[in-house]
C-alpha positions as CSV (number, residue, x, y, z in Angstrom):
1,X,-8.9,23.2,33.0
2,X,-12.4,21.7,32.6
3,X,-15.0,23.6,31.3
4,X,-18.4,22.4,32.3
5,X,-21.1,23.2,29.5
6,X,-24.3,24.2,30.5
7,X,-27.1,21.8,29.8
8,X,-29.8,23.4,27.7
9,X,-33.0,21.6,28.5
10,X,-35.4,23.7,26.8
11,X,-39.3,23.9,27.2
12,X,-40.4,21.2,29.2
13,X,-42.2,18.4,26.6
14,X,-45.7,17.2,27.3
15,X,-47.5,14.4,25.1
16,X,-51.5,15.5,24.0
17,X,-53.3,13.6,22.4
18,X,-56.1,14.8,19.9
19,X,-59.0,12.7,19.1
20,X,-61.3,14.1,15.9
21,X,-64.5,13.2,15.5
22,X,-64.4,13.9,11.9
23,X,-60.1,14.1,10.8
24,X,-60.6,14.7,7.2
25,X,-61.5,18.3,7.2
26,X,-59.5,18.9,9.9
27,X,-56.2,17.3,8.5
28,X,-57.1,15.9,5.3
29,X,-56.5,12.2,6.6
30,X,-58.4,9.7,7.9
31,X,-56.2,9.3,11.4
32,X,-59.1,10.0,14.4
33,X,-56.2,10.1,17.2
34,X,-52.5,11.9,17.1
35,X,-50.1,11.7,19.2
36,X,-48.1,14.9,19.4
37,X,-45.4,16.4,21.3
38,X,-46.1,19.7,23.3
39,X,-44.0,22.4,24.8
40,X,-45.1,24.2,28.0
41,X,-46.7,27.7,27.7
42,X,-48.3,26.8,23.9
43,X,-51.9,26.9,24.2
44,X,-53.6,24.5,22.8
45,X,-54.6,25.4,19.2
46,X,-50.6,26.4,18.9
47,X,-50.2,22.7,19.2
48,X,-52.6,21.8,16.8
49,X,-52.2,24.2,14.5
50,X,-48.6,23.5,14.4
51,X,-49.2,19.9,13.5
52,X,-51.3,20.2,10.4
53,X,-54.6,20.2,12.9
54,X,-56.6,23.2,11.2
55,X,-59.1,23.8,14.6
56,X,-60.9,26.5,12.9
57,X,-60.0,30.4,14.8
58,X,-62.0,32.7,13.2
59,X,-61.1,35.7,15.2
60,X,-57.4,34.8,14.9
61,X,-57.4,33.0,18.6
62,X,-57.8,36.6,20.5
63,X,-61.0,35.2,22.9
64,X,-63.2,37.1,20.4
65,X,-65.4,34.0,19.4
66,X,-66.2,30.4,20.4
67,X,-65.3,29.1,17.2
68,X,-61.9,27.2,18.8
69,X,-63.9,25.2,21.2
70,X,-62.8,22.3,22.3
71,X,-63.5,19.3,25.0
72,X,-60.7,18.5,27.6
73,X,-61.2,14.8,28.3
74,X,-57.9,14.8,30.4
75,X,-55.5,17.1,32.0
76,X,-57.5,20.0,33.2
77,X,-55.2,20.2,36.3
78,X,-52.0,20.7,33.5
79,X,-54.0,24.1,32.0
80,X,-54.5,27.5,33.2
81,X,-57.9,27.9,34.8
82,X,-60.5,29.9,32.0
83,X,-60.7,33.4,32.4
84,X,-64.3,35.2,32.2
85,X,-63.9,36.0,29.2
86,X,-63.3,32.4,28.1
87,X,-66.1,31.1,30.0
88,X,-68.5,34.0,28.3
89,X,-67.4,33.1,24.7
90,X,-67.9,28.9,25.7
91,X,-71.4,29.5,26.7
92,X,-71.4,30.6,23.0
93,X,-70.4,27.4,21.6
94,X,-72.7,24.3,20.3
95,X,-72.6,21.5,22.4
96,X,-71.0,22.8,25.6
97,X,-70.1,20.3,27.8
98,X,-68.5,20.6,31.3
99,X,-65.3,20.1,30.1
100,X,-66.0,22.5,27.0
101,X,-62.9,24.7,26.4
102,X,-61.7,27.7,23.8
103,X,-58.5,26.0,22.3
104,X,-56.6,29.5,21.7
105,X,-57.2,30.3,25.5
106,X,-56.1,26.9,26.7
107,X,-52.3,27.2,27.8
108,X,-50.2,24.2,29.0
109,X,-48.7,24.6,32.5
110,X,-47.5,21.8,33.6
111,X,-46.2,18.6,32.4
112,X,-48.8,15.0,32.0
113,X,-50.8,13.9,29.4
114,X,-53.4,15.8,27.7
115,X,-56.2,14.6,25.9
116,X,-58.4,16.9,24.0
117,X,-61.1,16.1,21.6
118,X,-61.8,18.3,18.2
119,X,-65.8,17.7,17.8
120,X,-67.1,16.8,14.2
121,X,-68.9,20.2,13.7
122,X,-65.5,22.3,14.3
123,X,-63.9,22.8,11.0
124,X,-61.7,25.5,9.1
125,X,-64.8,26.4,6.7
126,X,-62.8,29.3,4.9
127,X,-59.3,27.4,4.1
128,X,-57.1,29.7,2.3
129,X,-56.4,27.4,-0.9
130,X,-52.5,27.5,-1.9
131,X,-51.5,29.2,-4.9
């Protein structure tokens, strides 16, 4: 008798690529592009987080600030549409742009290639320092 094991595929994997205007505070290297490895259903500033990418979050990625934001050069079609809520907090955000985005609310959907860009004034100001 043959037993036929199941195939366990996982998460489907989608590549995103984040391009930092300024990568030092971010990462504490001097890398401006990552290539990274995504899973459908993270949002976003999962990803980033996740990979040493410290997008500051101030209100803990809940939609309660605009301090995530983000620009989605590529793969808006891949992402959950923004809510209202979303679109109230980005209007909050410096240097909104058209494809101006809140990286906690940003969920992958579908697999192709992201490309999302971390602006130089978007850092993790209050960095809890390892004991």
């Amino acid at each position: 008798m043959h037993m036929k094991a199941e195939k366990n595929t996982g998460p489907k994997v989608v590549p995103i690529r984040f391009i930092l205007e300024d990568p030092e505070p971010l990462t504490g290297k001097t890398e401006k592009t990552l290539d990274l490895k995504a899973a459908v259903g993270q949002s976003v500033l999962e990803v980033a987080l996740e990979n040493g990418i410290n997008i500051e979050h101030a209100c803990g990625g809940v939609c309660a600030c605009s301090t995530c934001h983000v620009y989605l050069e590529q793969g808006e079609e891949l992402v959950n549409e923004p809510e209202d809520d979303e679109l109230d907090r980005v209007e909050e955000a410096p240097a909104t742009q058209i494809d101006s985005r809140l990286s906690c609310q940003t969920r992958i959907q579908a697999e192709g290639e992201l490309v999302v860009k971390v602006p130089a004034w978007n850092r993790n100001a209050v960095k809890e320092v390892p004991h």
